[in-house]
C-alpha positions as CSV (number, residue, x, y, z in Angstrom):
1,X,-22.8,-3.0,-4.1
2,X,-21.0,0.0,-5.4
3,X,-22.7,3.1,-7.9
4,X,-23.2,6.7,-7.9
5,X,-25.7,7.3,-5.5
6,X,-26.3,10.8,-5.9
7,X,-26.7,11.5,-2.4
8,X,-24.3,13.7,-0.4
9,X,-24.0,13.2,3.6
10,X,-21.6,14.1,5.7
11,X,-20.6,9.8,6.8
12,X,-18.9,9.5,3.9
13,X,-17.7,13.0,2.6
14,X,-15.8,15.1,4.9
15,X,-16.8,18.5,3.0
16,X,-20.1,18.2,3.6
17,X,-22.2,19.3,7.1
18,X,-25.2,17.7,6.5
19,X,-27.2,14.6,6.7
20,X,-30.0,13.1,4.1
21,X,-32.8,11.6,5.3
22,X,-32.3,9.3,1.6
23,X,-29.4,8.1,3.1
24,X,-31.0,6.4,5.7
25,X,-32.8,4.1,3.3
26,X,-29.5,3.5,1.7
27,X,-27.9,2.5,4.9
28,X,-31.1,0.2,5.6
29,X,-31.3,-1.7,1.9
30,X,-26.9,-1.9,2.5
31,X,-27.5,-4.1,5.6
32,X,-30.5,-6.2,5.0
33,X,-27.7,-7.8,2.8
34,X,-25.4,-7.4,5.3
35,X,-23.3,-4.6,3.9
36,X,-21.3,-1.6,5.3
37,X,-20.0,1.4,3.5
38,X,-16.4,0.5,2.6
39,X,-14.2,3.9,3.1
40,X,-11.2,4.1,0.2
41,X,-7.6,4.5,1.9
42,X,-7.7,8.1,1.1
43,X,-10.9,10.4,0.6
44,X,-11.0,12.0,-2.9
45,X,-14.0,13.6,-4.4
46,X,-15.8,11.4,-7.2
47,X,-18.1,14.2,-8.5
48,X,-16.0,17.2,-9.9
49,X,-18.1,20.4,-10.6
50,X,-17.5,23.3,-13.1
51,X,-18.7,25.8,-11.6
52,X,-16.5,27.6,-9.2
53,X,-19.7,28.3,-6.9
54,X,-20.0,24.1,-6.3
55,X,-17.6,22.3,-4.3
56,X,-16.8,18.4,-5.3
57,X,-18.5,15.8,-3.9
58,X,-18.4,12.1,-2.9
59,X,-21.3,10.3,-4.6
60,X,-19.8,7.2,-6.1
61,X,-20.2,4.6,-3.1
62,X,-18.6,1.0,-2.4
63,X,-20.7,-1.6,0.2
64,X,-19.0,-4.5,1.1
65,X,-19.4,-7.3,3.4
66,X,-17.2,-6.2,6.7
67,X,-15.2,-9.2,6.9
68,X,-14.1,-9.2,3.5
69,X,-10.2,-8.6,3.2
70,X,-11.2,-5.6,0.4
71,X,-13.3,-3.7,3.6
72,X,-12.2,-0.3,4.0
73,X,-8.4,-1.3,1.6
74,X,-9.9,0.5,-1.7
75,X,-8.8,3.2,-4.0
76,X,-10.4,5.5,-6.0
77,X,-9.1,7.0,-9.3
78,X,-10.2,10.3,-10.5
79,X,-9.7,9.7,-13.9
């Protein structure tokens, strides 16, 4: 299951304090098909913002089943 989620939280995006409550429900629809959050071999910001007042984020997501040999061996590409 991968996609922009548009939710920021601070599991998955080291820049970010906070928690969302949304993520939650992601977390709970990710493992009633027995998913986890796959983390990419190095964190890199998938939202870039234009205005000097916003930091980037992490919103684009990847769930994969854990004992997959992918799990937690991804890369993301900026471009």
């Amino acid at each position: 299951m991968t996609g922009d989620f548009n939710i920021r939280d601070y599991r998955w995006d080291p820049y970010y304090l906070f928690h969302s409550i949304h993520s939650n429900s992601l977390f709970d629809i990710a493992d009633s098909f027995s998913l986890d959050i796959s983390n990419p071999i190095e964190n890199i910001s998938t939202r870039f913002s234009d205005n000097d007042h916003n930091t980037n984020s992490v919103l684009d997501l990847v769930f994969l089943c854990p004992s997959f040999l992918e799990f937690n061996w991804h890369c993301i590409h900026p471009e």
